[in-house]
Steps between C-alpha positions, in 0.01 A plus 500: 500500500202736408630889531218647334126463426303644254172571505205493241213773632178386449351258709870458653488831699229667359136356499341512192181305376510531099131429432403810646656726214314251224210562744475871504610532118221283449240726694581824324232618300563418119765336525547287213704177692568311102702824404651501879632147412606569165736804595621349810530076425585546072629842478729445869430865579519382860841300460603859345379709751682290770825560292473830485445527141218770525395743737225491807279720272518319163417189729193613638398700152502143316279353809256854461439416132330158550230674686210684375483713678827630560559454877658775730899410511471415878245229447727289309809557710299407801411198360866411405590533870240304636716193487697658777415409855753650724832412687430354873704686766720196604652459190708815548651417806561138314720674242645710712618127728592362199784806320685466869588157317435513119489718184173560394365616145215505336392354129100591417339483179291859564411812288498894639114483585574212776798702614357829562227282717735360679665757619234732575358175707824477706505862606147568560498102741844515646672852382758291312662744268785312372408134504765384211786660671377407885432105471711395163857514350349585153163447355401425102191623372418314154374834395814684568716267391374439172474135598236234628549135680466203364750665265861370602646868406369643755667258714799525308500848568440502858766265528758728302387826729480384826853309481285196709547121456201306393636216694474698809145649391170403596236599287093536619197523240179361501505446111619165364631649161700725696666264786596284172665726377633631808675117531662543141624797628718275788300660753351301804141557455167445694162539347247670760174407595326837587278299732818488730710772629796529364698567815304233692718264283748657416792379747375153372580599153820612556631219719364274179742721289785519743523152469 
């Protein structure tokens, strides 16, 4: 019997398109894309950032220095936000259905820059203040825990914290690598299509699991 669910963020609940941040990099002026690559695909600066290994500011310093010229500091973080779409309304009042029944978390690979979006986003659209604390049981931030999916520790962790049984735990990402490991972990998984919503589906998904 599934007793709790937990959620990935992007392109689960919230929209996101990822070309558009490659996009906008892209289109600042100077920007050197082959030093882009190198720091974020060979030196993992990225994978660090989501870990929490280095600050918002060091972050978008190492992104100002492959430019010539040096671009203003909002450029770049705009750019790293414009993967994010937006939440739509309904999915609020979906949660908010589904913890009359469930315990729901949270697991997303993010960094402090998508954060701070986020949040601003959610009060300025729907003057959600506390959206952690209103819709979920507990919420991991990769950034703030120090650890990113696919790795199993951060399942292993979740697992230890929360007191939950994987056997009684669906899990919901839209990335292979993760649901894989999500399955090692004992968890019932479902990988996402973003092309569907999530709580369209989602009674089908858990009378697969309930079964």
């Amino acid at each position: 019997m599934i007793r709790n669910i937990l959620f990935d963020l992007g392109n689960v609940l919230i929209d996101i398109h990822l070309p558009a941040t490659e996009d906008a990099l892209r289109n600042i002026q100077g920007m050197n894309m082959q030093a882009l690559d190198t720091l974020i695909n060979q030196h993992k600066w990225f994978d660090r950032y989501e870990c929490g290994e280095m600050s918002e500011e060091s972050f978008v310093n190492a992104i100002q220095r492959c430019c010539i010229p040096v671009p203003q500091r909002n450029i770049i973080v705009n750019a790293l936000n414009a993967l994010l779409k937006g939440i739509p309304a309904s999915r609020f009042a979906e949660l908010e259905k589904l913890r009359r029944t469930y315990n729901l978390y949270v697991l997303s690979n993010t960094n402090e820059t998508h954060l701070n979006w986020i949040h601003r986003y959610l009060i300025r659209e729907y003057n959600i203040a506390q959206f952690e604390s209103t819709y979920f049981d507990k919420v991991y931030y990769s950034h703030l825990v120090g650890m990113r999916k696919p790795d199993m520790a951060i399942f292993t962790h979740i697992m230890s914290n929360t007191g939950i049984d994987p056997a009684e735990t669906l899990f919901v990402d839209d990335n292979f690598d993760n649901i894989t490991a999500g399955k090692l972990a004992g968890l019932h998984v479902h990988h996402h299509n973003p092309e569907f919503e999530i709580f369209d589906i989602l009674p089908d998904i858990l009378k697969v699991a309930n079964t």
